[in-house]
C-alpha atoms as a printed R data frame, in Angstrom:
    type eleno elety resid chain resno       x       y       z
1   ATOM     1    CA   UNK     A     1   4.189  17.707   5.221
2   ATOM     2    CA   UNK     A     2   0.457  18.021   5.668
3   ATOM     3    CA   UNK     A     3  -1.253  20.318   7.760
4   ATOM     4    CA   UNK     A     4  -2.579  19.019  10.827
5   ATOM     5    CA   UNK     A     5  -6.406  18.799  10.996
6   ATOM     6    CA   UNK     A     6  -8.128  21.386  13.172
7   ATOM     7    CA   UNK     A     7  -5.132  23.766  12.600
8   ATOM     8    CA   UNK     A     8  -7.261  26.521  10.849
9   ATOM     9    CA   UNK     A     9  -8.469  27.711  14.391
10  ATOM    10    CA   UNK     A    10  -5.397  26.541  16.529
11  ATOM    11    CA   UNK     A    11  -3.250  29.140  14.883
12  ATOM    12    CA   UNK     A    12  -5.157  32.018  14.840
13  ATOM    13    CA   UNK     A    13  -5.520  31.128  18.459
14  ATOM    14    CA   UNK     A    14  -2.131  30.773  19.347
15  ATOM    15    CA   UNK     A    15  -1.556  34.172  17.535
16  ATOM    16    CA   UNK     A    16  -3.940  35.630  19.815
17  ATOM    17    CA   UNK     A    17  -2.523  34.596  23.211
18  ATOM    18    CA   UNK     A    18   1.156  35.409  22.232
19  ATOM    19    CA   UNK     A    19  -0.037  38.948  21.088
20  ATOM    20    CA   UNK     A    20  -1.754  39.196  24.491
21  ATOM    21    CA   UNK     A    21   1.022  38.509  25.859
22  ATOM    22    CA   UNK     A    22   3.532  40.209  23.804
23  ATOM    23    CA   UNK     A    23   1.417  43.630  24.072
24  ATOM    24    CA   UNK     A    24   0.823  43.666  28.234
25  ATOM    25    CA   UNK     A    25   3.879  44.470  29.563
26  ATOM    26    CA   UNK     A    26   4.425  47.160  26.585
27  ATOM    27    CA   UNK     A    27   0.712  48.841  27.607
28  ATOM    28    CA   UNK     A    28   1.565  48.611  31.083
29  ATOM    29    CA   UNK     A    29   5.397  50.274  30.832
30  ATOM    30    CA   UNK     A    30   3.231  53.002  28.455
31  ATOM    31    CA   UNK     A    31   4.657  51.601  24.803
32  ATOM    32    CA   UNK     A    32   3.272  54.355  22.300
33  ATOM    33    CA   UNK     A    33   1.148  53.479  19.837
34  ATOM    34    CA   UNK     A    34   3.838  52.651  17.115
35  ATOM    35    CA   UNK     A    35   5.803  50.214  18.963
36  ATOM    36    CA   UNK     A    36   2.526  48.308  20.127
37  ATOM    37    CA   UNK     A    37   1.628  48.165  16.147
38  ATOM    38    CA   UNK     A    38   5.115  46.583  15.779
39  ATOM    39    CA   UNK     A    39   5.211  44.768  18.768
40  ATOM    40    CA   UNK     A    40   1.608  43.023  17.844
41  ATOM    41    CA   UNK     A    41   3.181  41.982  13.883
42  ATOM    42    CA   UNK     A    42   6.081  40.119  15.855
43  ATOM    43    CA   UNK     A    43   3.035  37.158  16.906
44  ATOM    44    CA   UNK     A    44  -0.445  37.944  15.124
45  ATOM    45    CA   UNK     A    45   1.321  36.606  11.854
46  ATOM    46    CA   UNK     A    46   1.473  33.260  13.654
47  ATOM    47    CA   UNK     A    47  -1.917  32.885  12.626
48  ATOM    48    CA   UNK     A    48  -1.084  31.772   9.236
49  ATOM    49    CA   UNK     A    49   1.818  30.250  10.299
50  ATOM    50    CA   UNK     A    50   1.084  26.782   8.521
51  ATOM    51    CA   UNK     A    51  -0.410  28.459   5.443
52  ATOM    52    CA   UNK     A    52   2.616  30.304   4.666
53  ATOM    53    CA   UNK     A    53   5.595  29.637   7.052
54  ATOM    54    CA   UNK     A    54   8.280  31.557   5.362
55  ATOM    55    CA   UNK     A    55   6.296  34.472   4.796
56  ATOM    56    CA   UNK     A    56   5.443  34.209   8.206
57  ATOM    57    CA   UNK     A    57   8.598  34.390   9.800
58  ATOM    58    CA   UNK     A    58  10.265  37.160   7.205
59  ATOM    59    CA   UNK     A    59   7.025  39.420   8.804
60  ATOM    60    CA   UNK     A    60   7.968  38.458  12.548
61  ATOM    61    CA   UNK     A    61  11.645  38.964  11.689
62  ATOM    62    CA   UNK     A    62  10.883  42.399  10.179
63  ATOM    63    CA   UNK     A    63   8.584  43.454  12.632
64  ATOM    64    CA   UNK     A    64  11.478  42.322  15.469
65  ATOM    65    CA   UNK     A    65  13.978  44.388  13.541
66  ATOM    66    CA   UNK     A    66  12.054  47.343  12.951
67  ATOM    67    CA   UNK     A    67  11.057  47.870  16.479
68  ATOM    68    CA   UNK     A    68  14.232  47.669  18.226
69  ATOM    69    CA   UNK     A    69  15.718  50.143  15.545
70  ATOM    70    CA   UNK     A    70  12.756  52.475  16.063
71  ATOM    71    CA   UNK     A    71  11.933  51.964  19.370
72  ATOM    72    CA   UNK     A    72  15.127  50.721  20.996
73  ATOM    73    CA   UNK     A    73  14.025  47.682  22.769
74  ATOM    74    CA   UNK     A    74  13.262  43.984  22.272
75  ATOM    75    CA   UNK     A    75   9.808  42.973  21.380
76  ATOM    76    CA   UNK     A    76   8.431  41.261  24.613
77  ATOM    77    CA   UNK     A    77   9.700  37.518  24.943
78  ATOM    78    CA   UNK     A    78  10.322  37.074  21.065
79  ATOM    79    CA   UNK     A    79   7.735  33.613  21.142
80  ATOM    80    CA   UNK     A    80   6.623  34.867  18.175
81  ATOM    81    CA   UNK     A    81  10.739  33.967  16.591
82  ATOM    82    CA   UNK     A    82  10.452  30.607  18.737
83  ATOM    83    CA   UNK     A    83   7.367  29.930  16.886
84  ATOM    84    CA   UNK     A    84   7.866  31.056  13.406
85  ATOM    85    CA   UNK     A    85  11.384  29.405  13.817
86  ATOM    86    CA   UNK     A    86   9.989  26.019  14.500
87  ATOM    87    CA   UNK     A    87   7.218  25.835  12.066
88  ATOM    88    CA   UNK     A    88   9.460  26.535   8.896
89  ATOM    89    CA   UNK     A    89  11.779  23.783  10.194
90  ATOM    90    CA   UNK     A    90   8.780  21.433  10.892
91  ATOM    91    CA   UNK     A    91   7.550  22.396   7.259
92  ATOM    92    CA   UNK     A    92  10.292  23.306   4.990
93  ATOM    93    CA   UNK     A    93  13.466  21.976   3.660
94  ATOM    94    CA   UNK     A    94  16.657  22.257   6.436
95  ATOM    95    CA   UNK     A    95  18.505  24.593   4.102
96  ATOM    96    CA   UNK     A    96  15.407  27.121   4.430
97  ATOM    97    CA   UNK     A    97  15.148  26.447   8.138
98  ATOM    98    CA   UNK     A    98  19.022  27.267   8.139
99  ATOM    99    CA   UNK     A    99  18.851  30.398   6.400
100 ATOM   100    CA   UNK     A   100  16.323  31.531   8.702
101 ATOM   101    CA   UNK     A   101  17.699  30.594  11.844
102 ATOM   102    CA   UNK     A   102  21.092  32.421  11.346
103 ATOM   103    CA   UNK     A   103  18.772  35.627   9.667
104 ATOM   104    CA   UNK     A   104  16.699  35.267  13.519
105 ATOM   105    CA   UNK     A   105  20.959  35.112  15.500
106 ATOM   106    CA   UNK     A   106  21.478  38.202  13.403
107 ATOM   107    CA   UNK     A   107  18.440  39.867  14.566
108 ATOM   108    CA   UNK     A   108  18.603  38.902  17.988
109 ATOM   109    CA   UNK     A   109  22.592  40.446  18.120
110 ATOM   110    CA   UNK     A   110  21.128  43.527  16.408
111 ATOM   111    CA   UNK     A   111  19.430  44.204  19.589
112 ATOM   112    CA   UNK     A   112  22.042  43.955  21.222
113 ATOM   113    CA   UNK     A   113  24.597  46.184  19.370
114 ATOM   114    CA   UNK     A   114  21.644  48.981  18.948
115 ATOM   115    CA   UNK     A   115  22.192  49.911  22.613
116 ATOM   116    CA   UNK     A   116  19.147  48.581  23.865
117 ATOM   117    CA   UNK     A   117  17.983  49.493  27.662
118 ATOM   118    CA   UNK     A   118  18.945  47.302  29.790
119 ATOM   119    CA   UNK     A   119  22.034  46.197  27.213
120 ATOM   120    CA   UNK     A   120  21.584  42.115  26.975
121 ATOM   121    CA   UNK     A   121  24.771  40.876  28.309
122 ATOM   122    CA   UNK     A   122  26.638  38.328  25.647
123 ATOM   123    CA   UNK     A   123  25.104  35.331  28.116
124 ATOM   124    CA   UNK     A   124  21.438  36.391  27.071
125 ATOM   125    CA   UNK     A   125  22.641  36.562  23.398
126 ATOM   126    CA   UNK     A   126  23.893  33.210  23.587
127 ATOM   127    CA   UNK     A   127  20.622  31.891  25.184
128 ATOM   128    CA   UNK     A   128  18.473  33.242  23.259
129 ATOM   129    CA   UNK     A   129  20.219  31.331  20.401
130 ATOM   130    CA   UNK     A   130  20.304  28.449  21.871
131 ATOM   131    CA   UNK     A   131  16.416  28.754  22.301
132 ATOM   132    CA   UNK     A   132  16.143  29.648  18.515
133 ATOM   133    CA   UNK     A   133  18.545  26.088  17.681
134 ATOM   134    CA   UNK     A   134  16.155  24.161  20.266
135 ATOM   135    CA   UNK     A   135  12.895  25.458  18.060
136 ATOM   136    CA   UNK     A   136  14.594  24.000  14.992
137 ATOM   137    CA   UNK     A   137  15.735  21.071  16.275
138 ATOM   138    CA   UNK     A   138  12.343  19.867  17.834
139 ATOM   139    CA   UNK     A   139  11.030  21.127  13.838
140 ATOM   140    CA   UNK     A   140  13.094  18.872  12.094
141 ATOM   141    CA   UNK     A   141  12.520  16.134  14.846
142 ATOM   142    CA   UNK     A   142   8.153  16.644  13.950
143 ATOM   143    CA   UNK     A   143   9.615  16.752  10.137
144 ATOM   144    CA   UNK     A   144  11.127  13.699  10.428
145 ATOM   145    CA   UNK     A   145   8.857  11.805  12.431
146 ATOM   146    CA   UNK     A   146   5.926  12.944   9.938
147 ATOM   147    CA   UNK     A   147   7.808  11.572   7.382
148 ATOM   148    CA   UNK     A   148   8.248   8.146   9.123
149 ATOM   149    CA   UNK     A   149   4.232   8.136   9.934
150 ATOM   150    CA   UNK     A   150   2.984   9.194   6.060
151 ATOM   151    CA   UNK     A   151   5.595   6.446   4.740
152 ATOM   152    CA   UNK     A   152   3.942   3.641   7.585
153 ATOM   153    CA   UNK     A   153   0.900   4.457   6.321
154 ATOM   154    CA   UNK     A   154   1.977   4.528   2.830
155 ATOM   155    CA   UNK     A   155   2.923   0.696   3.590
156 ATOM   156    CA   UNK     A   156   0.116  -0.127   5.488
157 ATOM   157    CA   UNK     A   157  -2.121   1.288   2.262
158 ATOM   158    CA   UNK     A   158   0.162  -1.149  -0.457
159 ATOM   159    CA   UNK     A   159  -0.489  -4.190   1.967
160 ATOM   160    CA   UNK     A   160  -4.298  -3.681   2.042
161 ATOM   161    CA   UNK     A   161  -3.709  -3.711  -1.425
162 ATOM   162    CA   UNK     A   162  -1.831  -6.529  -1.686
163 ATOM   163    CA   UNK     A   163  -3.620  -8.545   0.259
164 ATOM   164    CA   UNK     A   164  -7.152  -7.290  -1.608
165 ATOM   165    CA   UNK     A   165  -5.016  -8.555  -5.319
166 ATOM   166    CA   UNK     A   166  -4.320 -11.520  -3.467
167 ATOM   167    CA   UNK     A   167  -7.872 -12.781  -2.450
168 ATOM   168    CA   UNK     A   168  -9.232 -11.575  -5.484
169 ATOM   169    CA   UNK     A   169  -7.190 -13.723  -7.744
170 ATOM   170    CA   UNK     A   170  -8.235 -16.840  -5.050
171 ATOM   171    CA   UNK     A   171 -11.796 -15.488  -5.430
172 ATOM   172    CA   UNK     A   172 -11.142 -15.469  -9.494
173 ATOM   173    CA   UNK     A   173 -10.018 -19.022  -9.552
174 ATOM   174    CA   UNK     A   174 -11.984 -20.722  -7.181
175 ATOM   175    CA   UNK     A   175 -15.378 -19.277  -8.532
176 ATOM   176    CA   UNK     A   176 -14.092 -19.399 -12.488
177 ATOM   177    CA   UNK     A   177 -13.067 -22.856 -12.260
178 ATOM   178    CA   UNK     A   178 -16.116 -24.809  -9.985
179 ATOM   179    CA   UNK     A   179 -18.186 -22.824 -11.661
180 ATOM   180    CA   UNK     A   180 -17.083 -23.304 -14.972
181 ATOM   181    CA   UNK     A   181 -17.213 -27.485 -14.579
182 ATOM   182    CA   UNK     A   182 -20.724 -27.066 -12.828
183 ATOM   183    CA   UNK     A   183 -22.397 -25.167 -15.714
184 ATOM   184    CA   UNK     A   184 -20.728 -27.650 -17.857
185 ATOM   185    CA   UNK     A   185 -22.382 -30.299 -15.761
186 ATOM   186    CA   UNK     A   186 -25.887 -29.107 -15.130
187 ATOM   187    CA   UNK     A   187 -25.756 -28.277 -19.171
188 ATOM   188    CA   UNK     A   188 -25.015 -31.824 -19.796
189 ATOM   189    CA   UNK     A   189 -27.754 -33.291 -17.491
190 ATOM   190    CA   UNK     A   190 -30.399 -30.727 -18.942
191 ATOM   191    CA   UNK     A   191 -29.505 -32.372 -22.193
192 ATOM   192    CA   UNK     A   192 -30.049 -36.072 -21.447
193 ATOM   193    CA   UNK     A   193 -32.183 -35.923 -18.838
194 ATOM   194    CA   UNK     A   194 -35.190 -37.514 -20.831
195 ATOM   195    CA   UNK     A   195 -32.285 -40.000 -23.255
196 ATOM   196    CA   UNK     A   196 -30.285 -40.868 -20.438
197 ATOM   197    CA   UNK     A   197 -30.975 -40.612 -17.180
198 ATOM   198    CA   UNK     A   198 -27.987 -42.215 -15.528
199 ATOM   199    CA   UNK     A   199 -25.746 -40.034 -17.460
200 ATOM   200    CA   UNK     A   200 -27.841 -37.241 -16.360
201 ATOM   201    CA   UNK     A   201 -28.250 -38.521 -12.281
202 ATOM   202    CA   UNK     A   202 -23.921 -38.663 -13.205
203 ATOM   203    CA   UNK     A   203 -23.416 -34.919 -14.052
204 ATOM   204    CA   UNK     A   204 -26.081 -33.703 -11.247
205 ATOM   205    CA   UNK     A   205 -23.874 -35.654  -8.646
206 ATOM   206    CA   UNK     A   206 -20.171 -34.434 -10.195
207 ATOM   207    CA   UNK     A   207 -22.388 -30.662  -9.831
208 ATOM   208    CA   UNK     A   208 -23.295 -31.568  -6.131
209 ATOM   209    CA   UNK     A   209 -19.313 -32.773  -5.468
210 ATOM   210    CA   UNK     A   210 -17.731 -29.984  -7.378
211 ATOM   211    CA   UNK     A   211 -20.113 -26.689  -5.685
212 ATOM   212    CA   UNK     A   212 -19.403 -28.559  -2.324
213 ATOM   213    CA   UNK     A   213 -15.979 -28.357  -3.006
214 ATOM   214    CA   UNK     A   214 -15.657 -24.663  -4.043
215 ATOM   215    CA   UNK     A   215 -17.820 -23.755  -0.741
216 ATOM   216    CA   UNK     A   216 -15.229 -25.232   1.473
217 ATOM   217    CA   UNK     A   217 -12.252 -23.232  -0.567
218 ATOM   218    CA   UNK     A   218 -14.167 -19.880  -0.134
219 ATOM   219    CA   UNK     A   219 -14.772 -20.593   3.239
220 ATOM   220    CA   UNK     A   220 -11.078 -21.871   3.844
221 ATOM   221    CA   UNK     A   221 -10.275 -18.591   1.979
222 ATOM   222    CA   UNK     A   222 -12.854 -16.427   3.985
223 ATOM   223    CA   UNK     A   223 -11.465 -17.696   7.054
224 ATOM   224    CA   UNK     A   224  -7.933 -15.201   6.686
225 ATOM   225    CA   UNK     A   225 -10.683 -12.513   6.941
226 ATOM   226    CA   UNK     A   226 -11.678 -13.320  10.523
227 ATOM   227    CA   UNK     A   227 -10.054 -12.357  13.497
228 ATOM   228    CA   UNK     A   228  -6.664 -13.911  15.514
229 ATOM   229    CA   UNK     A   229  -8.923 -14.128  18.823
230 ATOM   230    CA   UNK     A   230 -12.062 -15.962  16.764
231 ATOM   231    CA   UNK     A   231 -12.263 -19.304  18.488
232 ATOM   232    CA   UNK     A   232 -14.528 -20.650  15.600
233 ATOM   233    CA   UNK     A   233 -11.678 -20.275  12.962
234 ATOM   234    CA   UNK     A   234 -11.171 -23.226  11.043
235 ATOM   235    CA   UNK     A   235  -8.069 -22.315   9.088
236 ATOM   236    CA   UNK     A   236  -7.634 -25.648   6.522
237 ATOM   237    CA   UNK     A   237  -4.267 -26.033   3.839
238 ATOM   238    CA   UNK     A   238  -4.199 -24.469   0.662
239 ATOM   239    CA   UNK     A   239  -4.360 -27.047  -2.255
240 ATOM   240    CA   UNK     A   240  -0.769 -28.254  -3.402
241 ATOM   241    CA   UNK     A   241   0.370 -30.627  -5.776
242 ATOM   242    CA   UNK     A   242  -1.385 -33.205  -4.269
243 ATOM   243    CA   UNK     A   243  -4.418 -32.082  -4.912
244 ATOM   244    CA   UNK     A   244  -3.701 -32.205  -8.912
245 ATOM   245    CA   UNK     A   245  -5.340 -35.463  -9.327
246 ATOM   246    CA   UNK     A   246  -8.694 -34.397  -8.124
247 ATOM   247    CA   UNK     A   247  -8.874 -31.147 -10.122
248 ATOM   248    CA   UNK     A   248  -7.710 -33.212 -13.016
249 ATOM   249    CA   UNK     A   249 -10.884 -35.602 -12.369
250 ATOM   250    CA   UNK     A   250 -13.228 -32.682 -11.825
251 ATOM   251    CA   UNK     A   251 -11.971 -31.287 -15.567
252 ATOM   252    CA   UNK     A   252 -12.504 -34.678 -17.177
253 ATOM   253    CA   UNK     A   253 -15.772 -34.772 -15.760
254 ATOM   254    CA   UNK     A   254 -16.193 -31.529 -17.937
255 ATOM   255    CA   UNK     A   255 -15.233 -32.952 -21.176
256 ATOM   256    CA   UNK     A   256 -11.940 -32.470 -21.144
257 ATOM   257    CA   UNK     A   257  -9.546 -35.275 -21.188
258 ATOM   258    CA   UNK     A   258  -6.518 -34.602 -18.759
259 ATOM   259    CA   UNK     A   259  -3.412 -36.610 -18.351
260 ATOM   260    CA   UNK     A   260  -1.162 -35.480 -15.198
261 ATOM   261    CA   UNK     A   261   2.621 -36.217 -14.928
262 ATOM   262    CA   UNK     A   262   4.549 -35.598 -12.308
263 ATOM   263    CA   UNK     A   263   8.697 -36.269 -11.702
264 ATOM   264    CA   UNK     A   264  11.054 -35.582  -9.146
265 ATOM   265    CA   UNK     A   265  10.718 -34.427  -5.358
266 ATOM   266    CA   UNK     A   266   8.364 -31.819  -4.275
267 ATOM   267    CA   UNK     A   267   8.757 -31.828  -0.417
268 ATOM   268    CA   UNK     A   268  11.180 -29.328   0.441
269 ATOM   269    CA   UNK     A   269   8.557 -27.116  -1.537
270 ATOM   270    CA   UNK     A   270   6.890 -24.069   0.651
271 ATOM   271    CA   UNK     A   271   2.908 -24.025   1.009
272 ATOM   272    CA   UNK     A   272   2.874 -20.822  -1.120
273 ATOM   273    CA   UNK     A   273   4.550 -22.418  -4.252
274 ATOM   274    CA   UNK     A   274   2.548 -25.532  -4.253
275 ATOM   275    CA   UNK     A   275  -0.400 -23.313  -3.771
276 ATOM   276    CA   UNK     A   276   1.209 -21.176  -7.108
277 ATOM   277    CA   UNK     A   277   1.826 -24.048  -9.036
278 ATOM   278    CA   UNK     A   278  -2.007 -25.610  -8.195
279 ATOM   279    CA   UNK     A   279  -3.369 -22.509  -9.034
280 ATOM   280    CA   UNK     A   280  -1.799 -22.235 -12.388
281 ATOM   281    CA   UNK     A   281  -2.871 -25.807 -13.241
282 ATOM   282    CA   UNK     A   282  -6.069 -24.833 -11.787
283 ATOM   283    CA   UNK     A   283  -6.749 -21.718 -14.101
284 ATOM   284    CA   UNK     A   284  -4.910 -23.524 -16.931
285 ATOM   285    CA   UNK     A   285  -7.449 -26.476 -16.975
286 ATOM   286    CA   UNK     A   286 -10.159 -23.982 -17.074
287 ATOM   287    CA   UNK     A   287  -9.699 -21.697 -19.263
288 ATOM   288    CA   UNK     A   288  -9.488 -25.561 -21.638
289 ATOM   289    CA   UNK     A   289 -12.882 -25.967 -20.761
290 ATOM   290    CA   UNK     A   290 -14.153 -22.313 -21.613
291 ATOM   291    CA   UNK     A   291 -12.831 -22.521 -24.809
292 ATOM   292    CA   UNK     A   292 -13.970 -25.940 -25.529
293 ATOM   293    CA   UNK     A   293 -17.179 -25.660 -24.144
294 ATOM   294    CA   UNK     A   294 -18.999 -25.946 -27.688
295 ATOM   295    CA   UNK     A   295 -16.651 -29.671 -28.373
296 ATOM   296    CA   UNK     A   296 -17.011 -31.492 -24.709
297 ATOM   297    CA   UNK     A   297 -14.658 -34.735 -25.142
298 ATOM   298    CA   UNK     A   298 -12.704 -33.596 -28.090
299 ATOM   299    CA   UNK     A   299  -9.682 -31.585 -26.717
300 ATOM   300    CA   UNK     A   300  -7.126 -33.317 -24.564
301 ATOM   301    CA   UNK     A   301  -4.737 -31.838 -22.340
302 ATOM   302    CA   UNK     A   302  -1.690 -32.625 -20.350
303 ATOM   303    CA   UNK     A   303  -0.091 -31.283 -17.432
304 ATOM   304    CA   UNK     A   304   3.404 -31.981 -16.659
305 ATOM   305    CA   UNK     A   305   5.220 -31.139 -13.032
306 ATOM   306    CA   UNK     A   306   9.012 -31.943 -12.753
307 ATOM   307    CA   UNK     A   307  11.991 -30.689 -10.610
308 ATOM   308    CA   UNK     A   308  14.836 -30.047 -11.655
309 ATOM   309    CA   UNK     A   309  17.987 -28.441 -11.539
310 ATOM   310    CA   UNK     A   310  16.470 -26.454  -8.528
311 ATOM   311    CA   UNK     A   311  13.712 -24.912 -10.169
312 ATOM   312    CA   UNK     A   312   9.696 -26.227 -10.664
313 ATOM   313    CA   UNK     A   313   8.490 -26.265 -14.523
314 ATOM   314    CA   UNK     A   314   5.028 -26.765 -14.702
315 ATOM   315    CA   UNK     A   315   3.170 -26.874 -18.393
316 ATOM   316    CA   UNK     A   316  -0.199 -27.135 -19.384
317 ATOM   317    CA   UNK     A   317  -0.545 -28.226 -22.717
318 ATOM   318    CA   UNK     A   318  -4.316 -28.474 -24.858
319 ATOM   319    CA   UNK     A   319  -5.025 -29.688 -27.891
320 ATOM   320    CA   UNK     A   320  -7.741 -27.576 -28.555
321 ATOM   321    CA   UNK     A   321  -8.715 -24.722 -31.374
322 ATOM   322    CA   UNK     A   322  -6.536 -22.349 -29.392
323 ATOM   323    CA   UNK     A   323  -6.740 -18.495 -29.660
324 ATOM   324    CA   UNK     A   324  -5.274 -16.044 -32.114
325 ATOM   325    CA   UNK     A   325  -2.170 -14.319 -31.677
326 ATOM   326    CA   UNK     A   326  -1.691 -11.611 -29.893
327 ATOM   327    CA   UNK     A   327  -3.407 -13.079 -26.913
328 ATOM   328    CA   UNK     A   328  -5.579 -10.633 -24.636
329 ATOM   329    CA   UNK     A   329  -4.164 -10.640 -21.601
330 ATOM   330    CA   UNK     A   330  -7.112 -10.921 -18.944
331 ATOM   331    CA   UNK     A   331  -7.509 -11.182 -15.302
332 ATOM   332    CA   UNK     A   332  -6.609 -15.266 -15.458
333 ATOM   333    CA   UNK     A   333  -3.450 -14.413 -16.862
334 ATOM   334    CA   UNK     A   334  -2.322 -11.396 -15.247
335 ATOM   335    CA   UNK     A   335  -2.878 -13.517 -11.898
336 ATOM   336    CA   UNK     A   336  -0.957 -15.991 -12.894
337 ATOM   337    CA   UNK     A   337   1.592 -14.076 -13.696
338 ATOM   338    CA   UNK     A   338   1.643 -12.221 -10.695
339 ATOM   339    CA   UNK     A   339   1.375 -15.339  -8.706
340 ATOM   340    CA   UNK     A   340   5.038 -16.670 -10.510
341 ATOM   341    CA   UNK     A   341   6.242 -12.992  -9.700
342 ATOM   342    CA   UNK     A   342   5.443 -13.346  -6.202
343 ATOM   343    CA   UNK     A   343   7.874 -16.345  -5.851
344 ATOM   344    CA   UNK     A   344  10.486 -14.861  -8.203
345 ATOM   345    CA   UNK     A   345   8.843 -16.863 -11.095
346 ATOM   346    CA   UNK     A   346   7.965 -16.834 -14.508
347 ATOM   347    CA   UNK     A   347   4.934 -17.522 -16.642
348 ATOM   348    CA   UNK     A   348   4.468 -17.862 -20.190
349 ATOM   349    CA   UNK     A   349   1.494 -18.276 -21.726
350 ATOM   350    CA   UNK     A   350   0.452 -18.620 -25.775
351 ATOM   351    CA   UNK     A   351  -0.582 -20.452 -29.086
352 ATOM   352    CA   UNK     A   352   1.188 -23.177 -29.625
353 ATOM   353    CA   UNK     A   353   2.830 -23.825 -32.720
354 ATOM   354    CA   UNK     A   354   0.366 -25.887 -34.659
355 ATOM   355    CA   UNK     A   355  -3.395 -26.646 -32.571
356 ATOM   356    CA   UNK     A   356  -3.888 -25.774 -28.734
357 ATOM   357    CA   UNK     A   357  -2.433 -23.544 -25.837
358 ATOM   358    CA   UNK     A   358   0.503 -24.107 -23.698
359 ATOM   359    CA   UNK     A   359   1.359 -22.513 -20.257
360 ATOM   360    CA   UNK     A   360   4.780 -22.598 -18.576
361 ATOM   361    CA   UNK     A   361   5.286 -21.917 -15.332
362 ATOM   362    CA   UNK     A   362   9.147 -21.868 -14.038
363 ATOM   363    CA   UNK     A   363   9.773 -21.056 -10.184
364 ATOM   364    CA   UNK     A   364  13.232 -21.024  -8.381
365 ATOM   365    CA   UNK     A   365  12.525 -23.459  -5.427
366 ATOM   366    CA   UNK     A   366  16.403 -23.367  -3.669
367 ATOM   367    CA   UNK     A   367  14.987 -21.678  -1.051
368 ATOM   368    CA   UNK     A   368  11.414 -19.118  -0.921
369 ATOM   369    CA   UNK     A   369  12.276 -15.590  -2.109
């Protein structure tokens, strides 16, 4: 367990009011000067207590032992042993706290049977380990409840996370695809602008349509980031499958012919998987249209969305030069992937076997996992 911050001058501290109070009554009953140097190492080692806990309590022990052998009587109140006793337990294993706890009962009955003045009576014995067992309980109680706080925040730390992964990958699609079709676009109309103006005044309005449309997604996205109380939130649907049809029009409008097919029933589906399998089309389509970019209105491509036997299969097929095997996995992939692995899904992705690409999705819809 870590150190508490600020502990580096509670400790020495705390070592310095229990010698205080250790050493008064000595001074005042007229303690010579080597039971005062004992009776002082029984609390000033508190003040590395945290630093070295064990080591601290085997020097409070000691001191303890030697001065009721030399001197005959018990070190003041023995806070020092309450202290050292809880610590270790607070920041060492149980079995060490054990050990030491029956080593401090042995020491504290060692007073007892070396006649000291007045002679404890078995009652006071029995308290005082009682008081030592109370120390390592409340220990392993702050152990244990340390524990529980690192691990929340351990949690807390790998949902942050999660949740960054999660609108990055929406950030990666949203941006990759518009922007992919718009640069497409506003190449196009740059190219007939002069030969074809109505061709061109076409692209410049698909580039108006398709940046208006990736605003409203980042916003819709953005809007997760505000806060529960914001009355302003406007907190719009993820795309599903329904919205296939219009990304399939926005990639045509790109140069890349796109048939979609659909079979079966999709409405028992949650918003999450539509949203995976739409996002997988989505990142599908474009990475067609990056690698096509140099052949507009050559490569065709077909996505295909059926049910059955309980789970979704979703493909998206090209006909285009395709890449070479092994394929670099990059952050489009690996997001779709982890996308299928967040429903209990699968995605494969390669070369197919003669011309073009092919991604298959396959996600368990009997119920969201």
């Amino acid at each position: 367990m870590r150190r508490p911050p600020g502990s580096s001058l509670v400790d020495p501290a705390l070592a310095a009011l229990l010698t205080l109070l250790t050493l008064g009554p000595l001074v005042r009953a007229g303690e010579g000067l080597p039971g005062l140097v004992l009776a002082a190492l029984t609390a000033a080692p508190i003040a590395v207590r945290q630093r070295v806990p064990v080591l601290t309590a085997v020097l409070v022990l000691a001191a303890v032992t030697a001065h009721q052998l030399l001197v005959g009587t018990f070190p003041g109140s023995g806070l020092g042993m309450v202290v050292a006793m809880f610590t270790v337990a607070t920041l060492r294993p149980r079995r060490t706290a054990a050990a030491l706890f029956a080593t401090a009962v042995a020491v504290v009955w060692l007073g007892g049977a070396t006649g000291s003045d007045p002679e404890p009576s078995s009652f006071d014995l029995a308290q005082a380990a009682l008081v030592l067992a109370g120390a390592w309980a409340l220990g392993e109680s702050t152990r244990r409840w340390a524990r529980r706080t690192e691990a929340l925040a351990a949690q807390s730390a790998r949902a942050v996370a999660d949740e960054r992964r999660r609108i990055a990958r929406e950030l990666h699609d949203v941006v990759g695809h518009h922007l992919s079709v718009t640069a497409l676009q506003a190449g196009l109309a740059g190219y007939v602008l002069d030969d074809d103006p109505a061709t061109a005044k076409t692209a410049i309005a698909t580039v108006e349509d398709t940046t208006r449309e990736a605003l409203a997604e980042m916003r819709r996205l953005l809007e997760v980031l505000r806060a529960d109380d914001d009355p302003d939130a406007d907190y719009l649907p993820q795309p599903g499958l329904a919205a296939l049809p219009d990304l399939a029009e926005r990639t045509r409008s790109a140069g890349v012919a796109v048939d979609v097919r659909t079979s079966g029933e999709f409405g028992d589906l949650s918003p999450g998987q539509e949203l995976c399998a739409y996002r997988v089309v989505q990142e599908s389509l474009t990475n067609v249209i990056k690698h096509t970019a140099t052949a507009p209105g050559t490569v065709r491509a077909q996505v295909l969305v059926k049910r059955r036997d309980g789970t979704l299969h979703v493909g998206v097929h090209d006909d285009g030069p395709g890449t070479p095997a092994p394929v670099r996995e990059g952050h489009g992939l690996r997001g779709m992937r982890e996308r299928a692995a967040l429903y209990g899904g699968t995605l494969t992705a390669g070369p197919r076997g003669g011309r073009g690409f092919a991604v298959e999705l396959r996600l368990p819809v009997r119920g969201e996992r």
